[in-house]
N, C-alpha and C positions, 0 to 999 in steps of 0.2 A: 544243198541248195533248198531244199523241200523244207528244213528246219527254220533258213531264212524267212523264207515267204509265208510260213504259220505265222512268226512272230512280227512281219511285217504287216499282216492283214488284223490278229488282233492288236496291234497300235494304234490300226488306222482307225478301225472300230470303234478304242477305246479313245481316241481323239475326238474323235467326230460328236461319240455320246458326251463328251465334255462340253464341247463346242453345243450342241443341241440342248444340252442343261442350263448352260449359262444363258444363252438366248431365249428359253424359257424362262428363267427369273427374270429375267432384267423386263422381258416384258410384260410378266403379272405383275411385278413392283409398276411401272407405268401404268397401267392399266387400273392397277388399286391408286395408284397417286390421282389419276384424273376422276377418279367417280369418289370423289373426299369433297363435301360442297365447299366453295369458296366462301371463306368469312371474312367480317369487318368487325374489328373491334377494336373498342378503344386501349391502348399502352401506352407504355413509356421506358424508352430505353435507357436498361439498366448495367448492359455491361459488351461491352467490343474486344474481339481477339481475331488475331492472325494465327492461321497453319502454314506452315513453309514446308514443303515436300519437296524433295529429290526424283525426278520420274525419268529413266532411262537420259541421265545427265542435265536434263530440265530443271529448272526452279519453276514449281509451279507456289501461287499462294492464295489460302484458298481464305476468307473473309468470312465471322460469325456472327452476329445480334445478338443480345439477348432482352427478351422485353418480356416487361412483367406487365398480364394483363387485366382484365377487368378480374375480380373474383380471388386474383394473386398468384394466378398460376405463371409458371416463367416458361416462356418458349425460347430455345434457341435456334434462328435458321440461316441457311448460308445465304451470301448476299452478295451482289456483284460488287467492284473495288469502287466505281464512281459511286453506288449507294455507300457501301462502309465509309467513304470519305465526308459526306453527306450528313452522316448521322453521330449525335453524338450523344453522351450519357446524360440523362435529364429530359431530355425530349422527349415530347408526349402529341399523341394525335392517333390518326386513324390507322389500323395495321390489317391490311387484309393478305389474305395466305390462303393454301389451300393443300391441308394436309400439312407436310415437314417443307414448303414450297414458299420461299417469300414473291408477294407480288406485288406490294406496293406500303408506303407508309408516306401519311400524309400530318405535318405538323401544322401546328394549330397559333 
């Protein structure tokens, strides 16, 4: 019994620090996403795709942008399904974000 209970206390251990690792990243990644200033600049959308995932028998589907912006650089960011409906390739106007974070695209 004494064997059991080693190996059930370092699991839980080793659980736990798992559990306390991931809940540390997940919130420096928030933490660094919100202190990223919000921009606005001008684009124009240059390319649209879908992810389809399987999650624990779910279809999840996850929605991309891609817009090339002032200067030529291309950013791709995820976007809710009524915006990807929304938008399409050729359209240009105002794109503000913040960090890898879309927040708004306003066409012209």
């Amino acid at each position: 019994m004494e064997l059991f209970e080693i190996n059930f206390l370092i699991m839980s251990i080793f659980g736990i620090a798992i559990f306390v690792t991931m809940f540390v990243l997940i919130f420096s990644q928030i933490k660094k996403q919100k202190n990223q200033p919000k921009l606005m600049v001008y684009a124009t959308v240059i390319g649209k795709r879908e992810d389809h995932r399987r999650i624990d028998h779910n279809r999840h589907t996850y929605y991309y942008v891609t817009f090339k912006v002032e200067g030529g650089d291309r950013i791709e960011l995820v976007v809710n399904g009524s915006e990807y409906g929304l938008l399409f390739e050729g359209d240009s106007g105002k794109l503000t974000f913040q960090g890898n974070v879309f927040i708004d695209f306003q066409t012209e």
